[in-house]
C-alpha positions in Angstrom: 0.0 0.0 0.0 2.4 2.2 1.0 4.5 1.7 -2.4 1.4 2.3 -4.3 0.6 5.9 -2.5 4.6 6.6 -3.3 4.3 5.7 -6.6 0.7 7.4 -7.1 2.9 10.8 -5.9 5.9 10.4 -8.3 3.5 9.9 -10.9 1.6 13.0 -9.9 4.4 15.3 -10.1 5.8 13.8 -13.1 2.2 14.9 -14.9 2.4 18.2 -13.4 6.3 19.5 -13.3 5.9 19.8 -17.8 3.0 21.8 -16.7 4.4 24.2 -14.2 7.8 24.2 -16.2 5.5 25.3 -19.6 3.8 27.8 -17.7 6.8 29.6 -16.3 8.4 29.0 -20.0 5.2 31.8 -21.0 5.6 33.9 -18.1 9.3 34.0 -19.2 8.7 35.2 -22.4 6.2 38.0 -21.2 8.8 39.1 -18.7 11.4 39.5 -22.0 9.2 41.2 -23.3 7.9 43.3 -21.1 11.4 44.3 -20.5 12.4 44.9 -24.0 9.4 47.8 -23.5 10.5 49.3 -21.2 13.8 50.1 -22.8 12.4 51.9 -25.1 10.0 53.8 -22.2 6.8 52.4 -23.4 5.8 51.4 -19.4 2.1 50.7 -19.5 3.1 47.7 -22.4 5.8 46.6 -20.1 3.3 46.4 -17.0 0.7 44.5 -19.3 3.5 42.4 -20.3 4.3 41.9 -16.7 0.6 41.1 -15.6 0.3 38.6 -18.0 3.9 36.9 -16.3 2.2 37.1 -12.9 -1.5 35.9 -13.7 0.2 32.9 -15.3 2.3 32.4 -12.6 1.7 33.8 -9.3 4.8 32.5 -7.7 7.2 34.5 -10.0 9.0 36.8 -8.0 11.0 38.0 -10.7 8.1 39.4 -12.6 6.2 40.8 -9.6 9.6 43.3 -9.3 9.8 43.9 -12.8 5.8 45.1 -12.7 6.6 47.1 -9.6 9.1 49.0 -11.0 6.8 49.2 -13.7 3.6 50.5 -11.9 6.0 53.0 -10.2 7.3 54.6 -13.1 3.6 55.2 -13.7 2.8 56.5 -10.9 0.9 53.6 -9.3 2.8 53.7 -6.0 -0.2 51.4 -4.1 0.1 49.0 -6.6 4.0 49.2 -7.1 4.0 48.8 -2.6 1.7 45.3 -3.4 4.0 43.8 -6.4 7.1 44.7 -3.9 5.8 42.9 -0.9 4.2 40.4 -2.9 8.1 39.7 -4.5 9.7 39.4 -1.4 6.9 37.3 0.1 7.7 34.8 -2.4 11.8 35.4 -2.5 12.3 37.0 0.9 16.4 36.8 0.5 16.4 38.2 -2.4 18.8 41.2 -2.1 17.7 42.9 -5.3 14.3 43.0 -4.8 15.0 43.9 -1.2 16.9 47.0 -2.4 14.5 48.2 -5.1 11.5 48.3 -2.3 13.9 50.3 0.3 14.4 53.0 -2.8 11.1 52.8 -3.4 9.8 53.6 -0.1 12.5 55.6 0.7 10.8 58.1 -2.2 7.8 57.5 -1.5 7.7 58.1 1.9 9.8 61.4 1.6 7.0 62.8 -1.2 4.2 62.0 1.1 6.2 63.9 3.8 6.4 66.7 1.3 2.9 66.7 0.3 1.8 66.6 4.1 4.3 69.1 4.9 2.7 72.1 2.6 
């Protein structure tokens, strides 16, 4: 019994890891892309670009940085905050990620300050 519930898992995740692996493969490519965008400044493509990454997979931390940058270049600083946390939820030692949220609230904070100041 116990070899069969072994064997029922290995089979499971051999079904599913092409699946997961496929999926990231897209969000991959709408990440490059996205990126390629915003090289040449056109940043509401590059945060569709990076939407698509994350709504195909949710645990991409990579992609959830690249649309925060994205949503703050906009302007969309409560949205840019979510896609910050939501990258270091899923990759909390992750140095880079780590350093572009400090920056970011680092601003952030100082032109609310401003704002609250006048």
């Amino acid at each position: 019994m116990r070899k069969r519930t072994w064997l029922a898992a290995a089979l499971a995740v051999a079904l599913v890891s092409p699946v997961l692996a496929a999926q990231r493969s897209d969000a991959e490519a709408y990440v490059e892309f996205g990126i390629e965008v915003a090289l040449k400044g056109l940043w509401e493509q590059a945060a569709n670009q990076f939407e698509k990454a994350v709504a195909i997979d949710e645990t991409y931390a990579a992609a959830w940085n690249d649309l925060a940058i994205a949503y703050e270049t906009l302007g969309e600083f409560d949205k840019a905050r979510a896609a910050y946390e939501k990258a270091l939820e899923l990759d909390p030692g992750n140095t880079f990620f780590r350093d572009n949220y400090d920056l970011f609230r680092e601003i952030y904070d100082r032109q609310n300050r401003r704002r609250g100041g006048r």
